[in-house]
N, C-alpha and C positions, 0 to 999 in steps of 0.2 A: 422298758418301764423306768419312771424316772422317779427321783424322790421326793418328799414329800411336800415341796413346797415348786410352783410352775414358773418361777422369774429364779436367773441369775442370783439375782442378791439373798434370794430366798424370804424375803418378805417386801410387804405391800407398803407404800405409802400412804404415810397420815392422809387422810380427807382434809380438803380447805372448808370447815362449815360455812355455810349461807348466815343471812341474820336470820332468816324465818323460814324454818325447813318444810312447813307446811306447804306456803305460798311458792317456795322454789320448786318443789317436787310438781303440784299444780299446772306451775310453767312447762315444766319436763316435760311433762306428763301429755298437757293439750298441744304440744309440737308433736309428738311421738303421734297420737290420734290424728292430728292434720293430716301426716303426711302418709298416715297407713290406711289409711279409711279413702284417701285420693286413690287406690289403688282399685278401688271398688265403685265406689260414688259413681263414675262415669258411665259404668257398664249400664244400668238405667236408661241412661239419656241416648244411649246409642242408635234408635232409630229415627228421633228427634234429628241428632246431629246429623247424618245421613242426609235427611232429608232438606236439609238447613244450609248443609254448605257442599250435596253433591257429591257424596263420597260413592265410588262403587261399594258392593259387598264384598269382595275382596280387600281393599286399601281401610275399612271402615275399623278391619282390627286391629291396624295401628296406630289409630286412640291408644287405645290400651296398652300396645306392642311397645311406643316410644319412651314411653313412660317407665315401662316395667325394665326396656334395656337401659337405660340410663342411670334409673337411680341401682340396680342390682350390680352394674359395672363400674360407678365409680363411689362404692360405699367404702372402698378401705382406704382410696383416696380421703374421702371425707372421715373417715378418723385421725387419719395420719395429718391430715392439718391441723387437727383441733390439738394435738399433742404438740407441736413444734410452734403455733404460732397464738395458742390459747386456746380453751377450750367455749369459753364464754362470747368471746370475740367471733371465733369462726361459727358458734350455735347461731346468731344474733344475726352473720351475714348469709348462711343458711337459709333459715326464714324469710330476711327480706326477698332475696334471690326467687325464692316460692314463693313470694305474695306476688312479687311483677311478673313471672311465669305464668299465673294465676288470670292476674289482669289481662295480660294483653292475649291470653288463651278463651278470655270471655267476650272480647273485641273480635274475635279473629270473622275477617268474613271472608276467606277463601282456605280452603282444605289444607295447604299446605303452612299457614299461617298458624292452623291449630296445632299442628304436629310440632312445629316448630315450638312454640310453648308449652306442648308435653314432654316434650324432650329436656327444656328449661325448667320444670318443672322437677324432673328427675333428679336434675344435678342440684337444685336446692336441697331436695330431700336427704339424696345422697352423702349432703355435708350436715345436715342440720339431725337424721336422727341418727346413726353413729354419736354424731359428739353428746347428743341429749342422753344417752346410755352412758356416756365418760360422766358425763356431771354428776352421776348417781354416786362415783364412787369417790369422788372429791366432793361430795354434799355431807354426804351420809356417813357414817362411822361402821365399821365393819359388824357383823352383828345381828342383834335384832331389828334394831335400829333401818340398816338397809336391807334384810329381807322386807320389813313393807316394804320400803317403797320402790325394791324389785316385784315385791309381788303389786301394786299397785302401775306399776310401767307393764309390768307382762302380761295384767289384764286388757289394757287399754291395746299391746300390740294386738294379742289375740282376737279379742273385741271388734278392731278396727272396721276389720271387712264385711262383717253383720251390719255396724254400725253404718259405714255407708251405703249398704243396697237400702236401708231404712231411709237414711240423705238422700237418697238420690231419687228414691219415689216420691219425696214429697216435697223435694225441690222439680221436680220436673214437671209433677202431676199442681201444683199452684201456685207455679213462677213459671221458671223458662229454663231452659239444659243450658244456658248462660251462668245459672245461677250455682249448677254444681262446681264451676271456678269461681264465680266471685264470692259465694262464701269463704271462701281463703282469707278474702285480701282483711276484713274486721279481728279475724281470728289471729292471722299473723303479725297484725299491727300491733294488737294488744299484747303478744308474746313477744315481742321483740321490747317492747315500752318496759315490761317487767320487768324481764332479764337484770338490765344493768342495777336494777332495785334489789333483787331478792338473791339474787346468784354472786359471790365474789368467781373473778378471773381465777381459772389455773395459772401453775406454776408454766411459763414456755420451756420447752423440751430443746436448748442448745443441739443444732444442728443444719442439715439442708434436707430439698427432699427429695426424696427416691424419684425423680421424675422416669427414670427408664425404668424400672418395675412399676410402678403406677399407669404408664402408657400400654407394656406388655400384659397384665395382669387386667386391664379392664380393657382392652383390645380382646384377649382371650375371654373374656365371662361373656362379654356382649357377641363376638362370633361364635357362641356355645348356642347360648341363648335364643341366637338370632338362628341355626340351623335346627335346631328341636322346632322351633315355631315352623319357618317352615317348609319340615318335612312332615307336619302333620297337614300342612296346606296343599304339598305340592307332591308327598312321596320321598320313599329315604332314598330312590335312585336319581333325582332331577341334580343337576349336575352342581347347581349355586348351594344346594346343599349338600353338598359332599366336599364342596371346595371349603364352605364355611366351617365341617367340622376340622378337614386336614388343617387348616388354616389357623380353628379355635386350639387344637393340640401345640402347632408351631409356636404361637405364643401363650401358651400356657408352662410348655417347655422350656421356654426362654426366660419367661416368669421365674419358675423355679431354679434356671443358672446365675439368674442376676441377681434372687434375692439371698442366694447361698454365699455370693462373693462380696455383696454392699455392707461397711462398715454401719449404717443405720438404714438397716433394710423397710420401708411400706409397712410390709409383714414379717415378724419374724419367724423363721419357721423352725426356731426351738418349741414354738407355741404346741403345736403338731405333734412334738416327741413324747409332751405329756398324754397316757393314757387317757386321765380322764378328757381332757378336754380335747381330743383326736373325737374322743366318743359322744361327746356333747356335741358335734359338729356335724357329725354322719345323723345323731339321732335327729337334729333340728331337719336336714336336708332331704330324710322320710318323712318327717313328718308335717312340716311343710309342705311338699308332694302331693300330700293324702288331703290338707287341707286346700289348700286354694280349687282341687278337683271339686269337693266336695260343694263347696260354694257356687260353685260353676255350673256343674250339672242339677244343684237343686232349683237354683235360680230358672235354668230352662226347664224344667222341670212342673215346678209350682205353676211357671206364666204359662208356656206352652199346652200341658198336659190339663191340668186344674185351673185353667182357668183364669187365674189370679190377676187381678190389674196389676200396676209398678207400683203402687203405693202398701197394696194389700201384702207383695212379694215382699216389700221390705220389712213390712210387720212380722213376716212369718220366721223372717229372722232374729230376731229382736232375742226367746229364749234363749239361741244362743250365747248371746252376748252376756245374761246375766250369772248362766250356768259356766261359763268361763272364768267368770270372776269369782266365784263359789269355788270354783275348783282352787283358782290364785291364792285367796285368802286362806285354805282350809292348807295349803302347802306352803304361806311364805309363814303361818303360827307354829306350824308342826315341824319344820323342818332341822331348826336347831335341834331336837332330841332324835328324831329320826335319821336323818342325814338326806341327801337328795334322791338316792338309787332308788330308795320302794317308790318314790315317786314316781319317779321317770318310768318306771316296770308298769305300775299300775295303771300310771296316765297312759302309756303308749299301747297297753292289753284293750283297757277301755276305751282308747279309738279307735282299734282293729273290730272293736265289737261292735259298735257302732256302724261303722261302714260295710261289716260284714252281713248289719243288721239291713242295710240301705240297699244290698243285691238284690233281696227278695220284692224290691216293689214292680208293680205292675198296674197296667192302663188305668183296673178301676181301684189304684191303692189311692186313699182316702191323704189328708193334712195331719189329721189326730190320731189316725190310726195306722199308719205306715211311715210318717215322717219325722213328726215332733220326738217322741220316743228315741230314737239313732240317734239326731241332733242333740239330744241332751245326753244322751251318756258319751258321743262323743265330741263334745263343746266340754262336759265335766274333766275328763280323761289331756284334753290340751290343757286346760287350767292347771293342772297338776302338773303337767311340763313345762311347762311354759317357763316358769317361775324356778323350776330348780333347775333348766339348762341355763336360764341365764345366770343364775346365782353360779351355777359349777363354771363355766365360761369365761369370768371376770375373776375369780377366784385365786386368789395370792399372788395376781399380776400387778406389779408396781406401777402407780400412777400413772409414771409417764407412759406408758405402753395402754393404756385401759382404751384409749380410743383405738388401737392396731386390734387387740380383743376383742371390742365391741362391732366394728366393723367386721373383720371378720363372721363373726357369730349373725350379723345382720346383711351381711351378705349371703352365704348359704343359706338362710332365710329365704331370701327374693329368687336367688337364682334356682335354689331347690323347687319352690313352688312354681316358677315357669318353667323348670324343666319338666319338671311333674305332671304338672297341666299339658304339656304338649303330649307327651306318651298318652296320658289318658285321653285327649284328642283323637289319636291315633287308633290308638283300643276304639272306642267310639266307634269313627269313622267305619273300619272294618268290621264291626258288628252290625253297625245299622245298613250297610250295604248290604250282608247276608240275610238279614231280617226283612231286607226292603225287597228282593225276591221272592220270597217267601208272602210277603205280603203284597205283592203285584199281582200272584197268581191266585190270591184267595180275592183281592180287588177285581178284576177281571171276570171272578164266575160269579160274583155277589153284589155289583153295583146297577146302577140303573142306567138306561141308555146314554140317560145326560150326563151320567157323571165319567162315564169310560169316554165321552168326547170330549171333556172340559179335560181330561186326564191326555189325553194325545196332545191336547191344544197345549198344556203346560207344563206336563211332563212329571206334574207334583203330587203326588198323593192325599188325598183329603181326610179329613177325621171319618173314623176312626182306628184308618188304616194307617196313617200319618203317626199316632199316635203308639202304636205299638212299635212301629218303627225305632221313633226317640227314644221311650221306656227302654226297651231292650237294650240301643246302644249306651244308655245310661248305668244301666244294673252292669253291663258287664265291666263298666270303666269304673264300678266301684268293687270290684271281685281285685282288680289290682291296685288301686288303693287303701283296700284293708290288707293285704303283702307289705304295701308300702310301711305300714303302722304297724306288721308285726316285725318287718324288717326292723325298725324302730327298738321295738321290746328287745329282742333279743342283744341288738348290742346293748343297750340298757342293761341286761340282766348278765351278762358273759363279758364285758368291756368294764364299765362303770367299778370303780371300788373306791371303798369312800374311808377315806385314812383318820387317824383319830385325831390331828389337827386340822382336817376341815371342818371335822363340828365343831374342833374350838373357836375356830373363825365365825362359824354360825351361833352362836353361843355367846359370841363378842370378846372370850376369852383369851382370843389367840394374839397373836404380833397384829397390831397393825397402826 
């Protein structure tokens, strides 16, 4: 246990204010949305794209796959730049980086062209929202002041991924799956124009940079990342995934040799010895897990099961997104008198409720009367999180370090929820396999002659066999996503202690 303040010096540096803290937050704010909602946006278009440029069903999820490895593996790189070489400067080249990733990924006309610009894509991200989470604390004054516009940042992160399965139905369904990239390129132009307007530069952080824990530490996230994915494709005995995890350990290992001995280490991992923020880490990294699952399987879910066009699917996410910001708002007003812990307890009980609420559905469970209900108590319940991990997270770290903080914290973010996602995969998988026996042999005595021949011819089971199949492997990948979210609570409620100079910090009355 450490004492009570999380930097060396023991307090935070002054904030450099903006001229206009509205329009700068704005700015923050629609980079953090660009590049969290590309995380989802795409998932939509992916039959489109398929069909467009020839991908098999296999190669077709690494759409998604290049993207999610790149920006979750080089996010502490991209804080670590924006602390040594500006934080304004590196947000700025960030985004442009994502607008041309962006463009030439809407151009692309052969399969491998796309990836290539998902992958570029990543590494804009990468740089651009880390540093947008540092701007916050060199914008804003410690306080109340910057609980909004944490809680204002941590609705938009949370939001994001509602936000773009709604983009991405109605960019696909009345434009073209081109268009879920080139909407970037208006949005990031205009965020880049701002910037040098509303944002002054940070202070540069005299030094070099860690290039050898930067190469180890995101060499290891992305052969993490890249072995969960897949061993929910391939099996946890196929041999490329055993090699990637021995291989994600080696340099994870190495990580933590080089960053213990580097006089200005990437990360520092004094960060880690603080209690609370050990425990803001582990809590984001469940509960992340729990979310991207949840999005995932509903989305299959609503289309598959119920019917739902892409555009319909994206509306149905929509409360979401609002009950999120409900929860943000009602935790960044309360929290100076509170402190953050009944939050994080409350938020993370109320997503295990949620998801625990979301086991029980089945073939004929309804949108309003099996779904909506889950999604809002647990959309409420991350709002509440959302907003005091990051607020504990950045909390009495000096300046120059707030982008090694924020990175971090935004890294266990991405790589929590793709590793998450890949186990619940996995859960899946092995559910709907046992349910798909089960429902072969109820297919077999109860279909019609045509349909047990179209069934030899294809091998695939049709509604409303097909259908209980999914359901089931669904419900039961959310039986371990609500663990994941009470995993969550518990270190919230057993870890978390909240000292009586972090409410003065929340309060605005403390050092800063």
């Amino acid at each position: 246990m450490t004492g009570a303040h999380a930097t060396p010096s023991g307090t935070a540096d002054s904030p450099e204010r903006g001229r206009g803290s509205g329009i700068a937050l704005l700015v923050i704010a629609s980079c953090q949305l660009m590049v969290v909602l590309d995380i989802t946006i795409v998932n939509i278009a992916l039959p489109h794209i398929q069909s467009s440029l020839g991908f098999s069903t296999e190669n077709l999820s690494w759409v998604v796959n290049a993207y999610t490895l790149t920006f979750g593996g080089l996010l502490l790189l991209g804080g670590r730049l924006g602390d040594i070489l500006g934080r304004r400067r590196v947000f700025v080249f960030g985004v442009l980086l994502f607008v041309l990733a962006s463009l030439l990924g809407g151009l692309s006309q052969e399969s491998w062209q796309l990836l290539a610009a998902r992958s570029l894509q990543g590494v804009g991200g990468a740089i651009a929202s880390p540093t947008a989470l540092s701007l916050i604390t060199t914008t804003f004054r410690e306080g109340p002041e910057r609980n909004r516009a944490f809680g204002v940042f941590a609705a938009v992160s949370a939001g994001g991924s509602a936000i773009g399965l709604l983009a991405g139905g109605l960019l696909v369904e009345w434009l073209d799956w081109r268009w879920v990239l080139y909407v970037n390129i208006p949005i990031g132009l205009l965020i880049a124009l701002a910037t040098p307007r509303w944002i002054r530069e940070s202070e540069r952080t005299p030094g070099h940079f860690d290039l050898l824990g930067a190469l180890t530490s995101t060499a290891g996230m992305v052969l993490l990342v890249y072995g969960f994915i897949r061993a929910s494709e391939e099996g946890w005995s196929d041999g490329p995934t055993v090699g990637a995890f021995v291989a994600a350990v080696v340099f994870l290992g190495a990580f933590v040799f080089v960053e213990s001995r580097s006089k200005q280490p990437i990360t520092p991992l004094w960060m880690f010895r603080d209690r609370n923020r050990a425990g803001v880490y582990a809590i984001m990294l469940s509960l992340a897990a729990a979310m991207f699952g949840m999005f995932f399987f509903l989305t299959l879910f609503v289309q598959n099961v119920l019917g739902f066009s892409p555009l319909r699917a994206g509306l149905a996410f929509l409360p979401v997104s609002a009950i999120i910001a409900v929860g943000a708002a009602v935790a960044s007003q309360l929290l100076p008198k509170y402190g953050p812990k009944p939050f994080m307890t409350v938020g993370a009980i109320l997503s295990a409720i949620g998801l625990g609420w979301l086991t029980l559905t089945e073939v004929d469970s309804t949108y309003a009367g099996s779904i909506l209900g889950p999604m809002l108590v647990f959309g409420f319940g991350m709002g509440l999180n959302f907003v005091s991990l990051t607020l504990m997270a950045v909390s009495g770290v000096a300046a120059r370090e707030a982008g090694a903080a924020s990175g971090i914290l935004n890294a266990t973010q991405q790589v929590g929820g793709s590793l998450g996602l890949s186990v619940l995969v996995t859960v899946f998988g092995t559910a709907s396999r046992n349910e798909a026996t089960e429902q072969v042999r109820r297919f077999m005595a109860e279909a019609t002659p045509a349909q047990r021949l179209d069934f030899r011819r294809t091998g695939e089971l049709p509604p409303p066999w097909s259908d209980q199949v999914l359901t089931s492997g669904i419900s039961n990948s959310f039986v371990v996503a609500a663990l994941f979210a009470v995993a969550a609570a518990l270190v919230a409620l057993f870890v978390i202690q909240v000292r009586p100079d972090d409410l003065e910090r929340l309060q605005g009355n403390g050092t800063s």
